[in-house]
N, C-alpha and C positions, 0 to 999 in steps of 0.2 A: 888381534882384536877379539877373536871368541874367547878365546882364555879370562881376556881382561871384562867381558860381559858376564859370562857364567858365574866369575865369583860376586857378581851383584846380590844382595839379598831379595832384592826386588825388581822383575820382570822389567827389561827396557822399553818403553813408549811406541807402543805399536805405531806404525808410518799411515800417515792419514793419506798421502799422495803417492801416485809415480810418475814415471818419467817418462814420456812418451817414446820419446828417443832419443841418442845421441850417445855416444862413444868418448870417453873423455880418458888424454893420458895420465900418466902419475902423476905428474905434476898437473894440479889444480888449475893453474893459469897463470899468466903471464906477469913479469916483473910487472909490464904494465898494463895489467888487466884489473879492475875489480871484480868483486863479488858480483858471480850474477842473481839477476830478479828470477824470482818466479813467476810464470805468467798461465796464464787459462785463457787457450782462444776458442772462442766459442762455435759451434756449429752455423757455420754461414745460414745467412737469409736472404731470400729474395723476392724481387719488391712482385714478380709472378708466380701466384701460387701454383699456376699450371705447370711451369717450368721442371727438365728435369732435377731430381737432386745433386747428378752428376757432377751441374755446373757449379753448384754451390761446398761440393766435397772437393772438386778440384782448387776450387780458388783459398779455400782453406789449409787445404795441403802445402801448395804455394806458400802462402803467408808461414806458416811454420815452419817449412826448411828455411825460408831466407832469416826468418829471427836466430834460428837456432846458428847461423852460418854467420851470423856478426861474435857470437861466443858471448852475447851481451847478458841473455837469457837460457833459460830452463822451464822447456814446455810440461804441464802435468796434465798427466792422460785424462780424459773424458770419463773415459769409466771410474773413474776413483771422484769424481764430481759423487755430492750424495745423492743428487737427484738428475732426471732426463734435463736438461738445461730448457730444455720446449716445454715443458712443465711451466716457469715462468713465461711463458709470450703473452704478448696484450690481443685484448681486440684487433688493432691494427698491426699486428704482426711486427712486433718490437718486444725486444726482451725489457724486462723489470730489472734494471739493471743493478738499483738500491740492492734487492733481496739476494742477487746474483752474487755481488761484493761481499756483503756478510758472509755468506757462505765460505765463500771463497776464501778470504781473509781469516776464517779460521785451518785450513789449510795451508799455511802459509804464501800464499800468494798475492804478489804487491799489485797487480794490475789485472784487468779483462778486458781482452780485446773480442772485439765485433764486427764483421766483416759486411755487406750487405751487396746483393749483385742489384742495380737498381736498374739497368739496362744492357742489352744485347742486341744487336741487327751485324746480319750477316748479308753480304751478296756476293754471288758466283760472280767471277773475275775470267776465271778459264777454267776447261774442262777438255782434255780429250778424249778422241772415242775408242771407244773398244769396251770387249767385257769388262776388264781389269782397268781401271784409270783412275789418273792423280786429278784431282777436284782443286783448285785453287778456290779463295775465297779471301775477304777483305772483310776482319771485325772490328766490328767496335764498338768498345763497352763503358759504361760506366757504372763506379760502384763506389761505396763509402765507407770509411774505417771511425770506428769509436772505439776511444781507451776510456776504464773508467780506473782508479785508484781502488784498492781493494779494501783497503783501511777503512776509508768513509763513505766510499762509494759515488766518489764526486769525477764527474767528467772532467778529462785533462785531454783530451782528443778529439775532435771533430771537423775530419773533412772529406770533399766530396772529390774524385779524379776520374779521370778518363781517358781512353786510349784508342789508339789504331794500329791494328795491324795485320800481316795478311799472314795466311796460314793455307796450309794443305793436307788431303786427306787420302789417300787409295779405296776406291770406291768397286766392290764387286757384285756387278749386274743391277746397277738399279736405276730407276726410270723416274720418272714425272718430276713434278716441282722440287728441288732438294733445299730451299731457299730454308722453312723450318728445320727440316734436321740439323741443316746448320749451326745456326742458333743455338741448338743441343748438344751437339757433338762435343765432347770431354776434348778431345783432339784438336780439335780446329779451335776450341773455346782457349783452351788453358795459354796459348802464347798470347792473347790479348789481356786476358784476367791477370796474367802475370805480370805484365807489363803495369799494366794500371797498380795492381799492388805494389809490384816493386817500388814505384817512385813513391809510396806512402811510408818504407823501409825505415828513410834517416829519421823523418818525421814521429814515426811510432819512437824510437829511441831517443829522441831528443826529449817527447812528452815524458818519457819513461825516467829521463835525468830528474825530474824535478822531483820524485820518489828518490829518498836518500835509502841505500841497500840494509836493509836488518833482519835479523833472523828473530828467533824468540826462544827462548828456554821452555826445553819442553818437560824437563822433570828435573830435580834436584835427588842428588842422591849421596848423600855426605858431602867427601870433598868432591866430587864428581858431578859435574852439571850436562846433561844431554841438550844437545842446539838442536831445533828443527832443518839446519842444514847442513849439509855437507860438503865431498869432495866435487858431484853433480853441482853446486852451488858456488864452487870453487873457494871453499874453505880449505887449508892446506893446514898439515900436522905444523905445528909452531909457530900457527897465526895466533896474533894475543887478540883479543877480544875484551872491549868495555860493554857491560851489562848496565842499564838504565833504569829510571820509570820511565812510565808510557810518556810521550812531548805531545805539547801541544799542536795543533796544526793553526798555521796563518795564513788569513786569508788579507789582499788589498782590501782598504775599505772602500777605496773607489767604485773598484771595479766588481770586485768579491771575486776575483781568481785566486784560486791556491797557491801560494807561493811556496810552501815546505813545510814540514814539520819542525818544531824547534826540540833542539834535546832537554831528555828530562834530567833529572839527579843522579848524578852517578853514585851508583851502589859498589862497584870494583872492577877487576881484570880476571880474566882467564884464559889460559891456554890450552889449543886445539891438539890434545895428543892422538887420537884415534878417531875412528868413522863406527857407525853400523845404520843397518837398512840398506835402503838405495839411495839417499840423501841425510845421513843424519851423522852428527860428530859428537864427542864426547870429549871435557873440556874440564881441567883441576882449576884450582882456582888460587891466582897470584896476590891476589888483596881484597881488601872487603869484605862484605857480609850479609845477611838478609836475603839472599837469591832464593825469585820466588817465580813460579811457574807461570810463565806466561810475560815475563820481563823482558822486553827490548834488547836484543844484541846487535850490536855493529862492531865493527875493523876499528881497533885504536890507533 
């Protein structure tokens, strides 16, 4: 793969994103797996400003390993975002999620997710005594998930869940009301915040279905086309590829929900010989003509 870059005449397409994490074998993905999304989940919020931020990095944690553990997606780091994403919040403590998408969307990423912690109560259940003791507790929380489409920045998710469940802590030497630290405890929080996330799981990937998987061409370079995705995205060496124009998207007229994008014109095929960056593939070109940067690619 460097061999076949260096004799470029022209420097390869610096990578606008990265990958938060995840380990992925040779093989891209499964006979039956598609291409996965890209997704951007955003720094949780919570409906208490006083709250720690703890609660709100744990449940965000949460929600990324379990996306990443369906193999459905591919999370892009926060830092590679162009701006603090709290930079967008409103008066009322909700992100701008129109200006979010855009952004986003030029990074290649198909969706934004939003996590929000809207409630916590915790109560001691049992406690025993001694210096060193396990604290039982009973929580329960509610919190809410929003996806928005990154393309047009239109909501495809919105719902509210909630949870109980009971959890314990090792507590050394401490006294009076523990009823708030509760509350705050990363520890005692994260099995209820998970729980309630978890069941929001199928639902985030079912909204995610109705985004059909495409990449974009990110430079043309003779017969040589660079994708914005790659082996991370589960594009595999020999996968053919149809290149488009931009489709339109349809909405019911009834209701005005999003139903999909419809395809644009097809301009030709290419195939995936090579990768470079940390998500990006490099693709010659089996028919057609006119490939131009920033042109729709999906799986033929």
């Amino acid at each position: 793969m460097l061999s076949a870059c260096s004799s470029l005449s022209s420097k390869p397409p610096e990578q606008k994103s990265a990958i938060e994490t995840r380990d992925v074998p040779y093989s891209a993905r499964g006979e039956e797996e598609a291409p996965r999304h890209r997704i951007l989940v955003l720094p949780f919020l919570d409906e208490r400003l006083d709250r720690s931020q703890a609660v709100s990095d744990v449940a965000r944690q949460t929600v990324v390993r379990e996306l990443l553990k369906t193999r459905q997606f591919v999370a892009v780091a926060l830092e590679d975002f162009p701006h603090d994403p709290k930079k967008y919040l409103t008066e009322g403590n909700e992100y701008d999620m129109v200006q979010i998408a855009r952004l986003a969307s030029a990074m290649g990423v198909s969706a934004v997710i939003e996590g929000k912690v809207m409630n916590i109560k915790a109560r001691r259940v049992g406690d025993s005594v001694g210096l060193i003791r396990e604290l039982k507790a009973q929580v329960s929380t509610q919190v809410r998930i929003r996806v928005f489409a990154g393309k047009n920045g239109k909501e495809i998710l919105n719902e509210m869940r909630s949870a109980d469940t009971e959890a314990s802590s090792t507590r050394v030497a401490e006294k009076g009301d523990l009823t708030k630290s509760l509350g705050e405890d990363p520890e005692l929080v994260r099995a209820a915040i998970r729980k309630a996330f978890l069941g929001g799981i199928p639902n985030i990937a079912r909204a995610m279905e109705k985004l059909s998987w495409e990449g974009r061409v990110a430079m043309v370079n003779g017969e040589r086309i660079f994708i914005n995705a790659g082996r991370l995205s589960g594009l595999q060496v020999g996968d053919i590829l149809k290149i488009t124009d931009e489709g339109d998207d349809v909405y019911d007229p009834d209701s005005g929900r999003f139903i999909g994008t419809a395809p644009g014109r097809l301009k030709g095929t290419v195939e995936v010989v090579s990768y470079f960056g940390k998500d990006g593939s490099i693709a010659v070109i089996h028919s057609g003509s006119g490939f131009q940067e920033n042109d729709r690619v999906e799986l033929y």
